[in-house]
N, C-alpha and C positions, 0 to 999 in steps of 0.2 A: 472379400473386401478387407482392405489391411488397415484401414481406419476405423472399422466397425465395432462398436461398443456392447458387451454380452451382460448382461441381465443375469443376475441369481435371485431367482424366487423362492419363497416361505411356502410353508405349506398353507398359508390361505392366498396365493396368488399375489401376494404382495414384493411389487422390488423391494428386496432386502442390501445388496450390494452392486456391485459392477466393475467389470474387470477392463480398462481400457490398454489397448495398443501402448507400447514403452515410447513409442515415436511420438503420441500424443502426449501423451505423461510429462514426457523430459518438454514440450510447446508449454504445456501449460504451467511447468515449474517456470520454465523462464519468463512468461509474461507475470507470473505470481509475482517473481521477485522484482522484476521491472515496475511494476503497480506501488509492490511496498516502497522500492524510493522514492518515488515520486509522494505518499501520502509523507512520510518521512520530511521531505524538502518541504510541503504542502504548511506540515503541522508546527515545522518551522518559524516558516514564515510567518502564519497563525502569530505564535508566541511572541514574536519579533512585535508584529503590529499591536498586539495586545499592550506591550511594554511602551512603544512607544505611546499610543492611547493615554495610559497610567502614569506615565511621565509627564504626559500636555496638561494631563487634569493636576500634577500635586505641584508643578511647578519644575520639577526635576531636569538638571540639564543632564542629555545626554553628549555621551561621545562621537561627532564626528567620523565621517568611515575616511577621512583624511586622517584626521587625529588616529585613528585606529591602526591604520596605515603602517604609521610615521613606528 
């Protein structure tokens, strides 16, 4: 099987490691990195809303995304 994942055990029976498929490897590098943009864009946004939040409560005017635009 070319997708099948091999087990290195300890000397008490224990998984210690695992060797996977480079085919599998390189699927799961790339959804890795797909995931980290998205919490990235995520924590973002977070910050964004935080601010704006903190701005309604001290009275703070923000910038416009026309004004920002411009």
């Amino acid at each position: 099987m070319e997708n099948s994942l091999k087990y290195i055990i300890d000397e008490h029976g224990q998984k210690s490691s695992v060797l996977v498929p480079i085919k599998v490897w390189e699927e799961l590098n790339v959804n890795y990195r797909k995931l980290q943009k998205k919490i990235e864009i995520l924590e973002g946004i977070g910050e964004g809303l935080e601010e704006v939040s903190k701005a309604r409560k001290t009275g703070k005017k923000l910038e416009t995304l026309q004004d920002f635009l411009k």
